[in-house]
C-alpha positions in Angstrom: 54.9 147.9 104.7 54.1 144.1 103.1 51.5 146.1 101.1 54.0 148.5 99.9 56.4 145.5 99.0 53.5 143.3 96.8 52.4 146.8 95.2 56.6 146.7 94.1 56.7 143.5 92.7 53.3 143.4 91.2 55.0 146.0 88.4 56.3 143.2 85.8 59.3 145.2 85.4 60.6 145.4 88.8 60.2 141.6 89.1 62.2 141.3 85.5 64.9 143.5 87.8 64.6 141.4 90.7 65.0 137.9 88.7 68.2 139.1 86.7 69.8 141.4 89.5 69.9 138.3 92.3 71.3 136.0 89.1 73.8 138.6 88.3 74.5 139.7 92.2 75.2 136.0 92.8 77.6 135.6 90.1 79.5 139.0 90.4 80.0 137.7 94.4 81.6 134.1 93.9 83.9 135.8 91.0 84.6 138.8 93.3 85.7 136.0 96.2 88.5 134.8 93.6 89.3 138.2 92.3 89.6 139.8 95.3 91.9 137.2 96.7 94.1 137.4 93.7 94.3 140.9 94.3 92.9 141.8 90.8 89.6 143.9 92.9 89.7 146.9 90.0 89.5 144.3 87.4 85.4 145.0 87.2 86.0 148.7 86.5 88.4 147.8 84.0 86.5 145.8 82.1 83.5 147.7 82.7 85.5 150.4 80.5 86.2 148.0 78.0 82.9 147.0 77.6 81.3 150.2 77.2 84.4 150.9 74.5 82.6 147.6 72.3 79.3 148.6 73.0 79.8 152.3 71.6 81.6 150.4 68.4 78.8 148.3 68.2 76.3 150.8 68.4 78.5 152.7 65.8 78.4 149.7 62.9 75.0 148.5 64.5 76.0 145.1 65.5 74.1 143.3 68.5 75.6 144.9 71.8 76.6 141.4 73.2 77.7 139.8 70.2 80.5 141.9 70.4 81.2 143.0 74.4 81.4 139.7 75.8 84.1 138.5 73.3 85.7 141.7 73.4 85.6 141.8 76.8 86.6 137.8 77.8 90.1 138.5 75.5 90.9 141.8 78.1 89.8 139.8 81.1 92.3 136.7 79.8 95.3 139.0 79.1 94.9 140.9 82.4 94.8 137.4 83.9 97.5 136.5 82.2 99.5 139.2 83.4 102.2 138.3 86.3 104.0 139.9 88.6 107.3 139.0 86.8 105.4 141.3 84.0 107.2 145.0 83.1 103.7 145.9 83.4 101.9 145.4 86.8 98.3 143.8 86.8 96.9 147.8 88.4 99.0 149.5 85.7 97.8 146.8 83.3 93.4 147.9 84.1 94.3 151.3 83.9 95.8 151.4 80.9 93.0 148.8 79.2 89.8 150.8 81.2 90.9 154.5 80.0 92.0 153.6 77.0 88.8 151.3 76.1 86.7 154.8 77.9 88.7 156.6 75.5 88.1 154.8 72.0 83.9 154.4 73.3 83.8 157.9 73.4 85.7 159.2 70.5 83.2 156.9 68.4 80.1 157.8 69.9 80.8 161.8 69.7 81.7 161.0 65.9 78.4 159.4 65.3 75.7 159.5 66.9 76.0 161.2 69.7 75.2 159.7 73.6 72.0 158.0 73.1 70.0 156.4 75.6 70.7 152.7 75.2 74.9 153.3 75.7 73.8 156.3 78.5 72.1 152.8 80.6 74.8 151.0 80.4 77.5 154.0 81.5 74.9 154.8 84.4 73.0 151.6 84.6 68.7 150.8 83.7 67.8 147.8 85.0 64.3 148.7 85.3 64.6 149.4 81.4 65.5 145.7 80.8 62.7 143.7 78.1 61.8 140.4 78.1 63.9 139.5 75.7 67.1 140.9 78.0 65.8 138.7 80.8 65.8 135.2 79.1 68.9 136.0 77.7 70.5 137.3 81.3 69.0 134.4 82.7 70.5 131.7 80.4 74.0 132.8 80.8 74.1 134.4 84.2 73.0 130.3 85.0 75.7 129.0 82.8 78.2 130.5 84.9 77.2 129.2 88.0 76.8 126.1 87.1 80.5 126.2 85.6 81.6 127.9 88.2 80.2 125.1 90.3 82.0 122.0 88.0 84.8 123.7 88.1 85.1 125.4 91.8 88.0 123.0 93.0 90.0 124.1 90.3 89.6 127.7 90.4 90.4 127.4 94.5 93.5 125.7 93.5 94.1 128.8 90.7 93.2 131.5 93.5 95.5 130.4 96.2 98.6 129.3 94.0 99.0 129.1 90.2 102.3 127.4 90.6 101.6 124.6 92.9 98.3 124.0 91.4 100.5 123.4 87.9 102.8 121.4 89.7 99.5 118.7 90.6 98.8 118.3 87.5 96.4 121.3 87.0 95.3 123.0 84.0 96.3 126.2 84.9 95.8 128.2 81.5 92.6 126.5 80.8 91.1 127.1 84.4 92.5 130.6 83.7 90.4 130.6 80.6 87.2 129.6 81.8 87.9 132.0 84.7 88.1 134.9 82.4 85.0 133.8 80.0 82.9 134.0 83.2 84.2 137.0 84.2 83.7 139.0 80.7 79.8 137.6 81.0 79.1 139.1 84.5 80.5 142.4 83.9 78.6 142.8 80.6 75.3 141.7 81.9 76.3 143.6 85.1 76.8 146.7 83.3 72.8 146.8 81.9 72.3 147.2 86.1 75.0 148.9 87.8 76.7 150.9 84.7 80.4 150.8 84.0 81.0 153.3 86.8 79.6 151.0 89.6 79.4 147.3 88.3 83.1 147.0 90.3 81.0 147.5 93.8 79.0 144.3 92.8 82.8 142.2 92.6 84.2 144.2 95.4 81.6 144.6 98.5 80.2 141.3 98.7 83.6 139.6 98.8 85.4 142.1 101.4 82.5 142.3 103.5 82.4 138.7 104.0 86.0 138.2 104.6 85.5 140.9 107.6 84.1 138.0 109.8 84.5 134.5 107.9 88.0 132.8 107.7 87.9 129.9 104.9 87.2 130.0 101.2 83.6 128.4 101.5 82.5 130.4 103.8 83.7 133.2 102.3 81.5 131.7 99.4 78.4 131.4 101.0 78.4 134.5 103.0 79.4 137.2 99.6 76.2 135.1 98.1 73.7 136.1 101.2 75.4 139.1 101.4 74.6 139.9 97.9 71.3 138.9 97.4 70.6 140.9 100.1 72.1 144.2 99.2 70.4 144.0 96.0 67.0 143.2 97.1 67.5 145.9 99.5 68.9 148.6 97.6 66.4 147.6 94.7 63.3 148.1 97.2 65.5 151.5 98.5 65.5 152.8 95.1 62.1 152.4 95.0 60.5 154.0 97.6 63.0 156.7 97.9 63.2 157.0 93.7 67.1 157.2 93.6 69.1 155.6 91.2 69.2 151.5 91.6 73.2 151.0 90.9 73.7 153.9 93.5 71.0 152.8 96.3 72.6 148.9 95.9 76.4 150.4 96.7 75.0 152.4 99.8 73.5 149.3 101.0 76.8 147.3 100.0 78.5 150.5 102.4 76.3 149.8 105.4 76.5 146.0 105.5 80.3 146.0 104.9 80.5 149.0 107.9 78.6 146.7 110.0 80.5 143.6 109.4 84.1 145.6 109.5 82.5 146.7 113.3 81.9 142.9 114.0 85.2 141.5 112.6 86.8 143.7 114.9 85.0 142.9 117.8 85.4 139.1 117.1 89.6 139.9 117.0 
């Protein structure tokens, strides 16, 4: 078995995959804790959609993929955000109508020009084993910028999750902190997307963060558990898809199944 694992990771491109997938697992899990708790879980399928939307318009007008999704994307994350529950329009209502509409616009472009080629087919379905050098410095680079401002900025953004009002009424910068939340979230789901695809980069936001709340109680170490929990999955689901030759978004979700199974058992037992 150790044999079989060194042979894996002595293919340059499934240590490329490993390197960026743990960077991007890890960020996707401390944004999920807040989303999740917010109750804004769909928000990573929603912007997914949006993203692949920009991509196909950048692929359209051949502009540089993420020199358009991640701006595109961090001004639909900051509305949704923005979006109260004094709003005519509910934050669910709100994804829906931003992910099918952005699905919609992607689509209509890329059958009016040049069809569904295979760079905006990786990032519906996901190709992480199809990522370059040149993918992985720059995954790297800002997948590490937002954990480190996640990190300056964590007290804040607990203050954010639990309550925007009282946090405002200390003195908080609660549109800025808002802000910053949203620019970190547009970066994960676009780098996300290049491994899970739109249709799954949501279970990377979603599992980690429910799974760990199954058995922990407090924000921190609801923190540190989604990170394990998430390195983990992926390392296993990457090695699963593999040896077995499935899919790696899929084979990373059916880990994220069995771990959050197991720790919904033990939560249970625990109460």
């Amino acid at each position: 078995m150790w044999d079989d694992l060194i042979q894996m990771f002595s293919y340059p491109f499934m240590t490329r995959a490993l390197i960026v997938g743990i960077l991007v697992s890890l960020c996707a899990a401390v944004l999920g804790v807040t989303l999740v708790l917010k109750r804004y879980s769909m928000i990573g399928d929603g912007l997914s959609h949006v993203g692949f939307g920009a991509l196909a318009v950048a692929a359209a007008f051949h502009i540089a993929p993420l020199y358009l999704a991640i701006p595109v994307v961090f001004v639909a994350a900051l509305v949704l955000l923005r979006i109260s529950e004094n709003s005519k329009i509910k934050g669910d209502a709100a994804i829906a109508l931003f992910s099918t509409s952005a699905l919609a616009i992607g689509v209509m472009i890329v059958s009016m020009t040049s069809g569904m080629n295979a760079d905006l087919n990786n990032y519906m379905f996901g190709s992480i084993l199809a990522m370059s050098e040149e993918d992985v410095r720059l995954s790297v680079i800002l997948t590490l910028a937002v954990l480190v401002l996640y990190v300056l900025f964590y007290h804040k953004i607990f203050a954010v999750t639990f309550d925007e009002t009282f946090a405002k009424a200390t003195g908080v910068k609660v549109e800025l902190y808002r802000t910053v939340l949203a620019f970190l979230i547009a970066i994960t789901i676009v780098l996300g997307m290049r491994m899970m695809g739109a249709l799954l980069i949501s279970s990377l936001i979603i599992f980690p963060a429910l799974t760990a709340m199954r058995v922990c109680k407090d924000f921190k170490s609801v923190i540190i558990c989604s990170l394990i929990l998430a390195m983990v999955s992926f390392t296993l689901g990457l090695a699963l898809s593999y040896f077995l030759a499935t899919p790696t978004g899929a084979s990373i979700v059916v880990v994220d199944m069995v771990f959050f199974l197991f720790f919904f058992i033990a939560g249970r037992k625990q109460g």
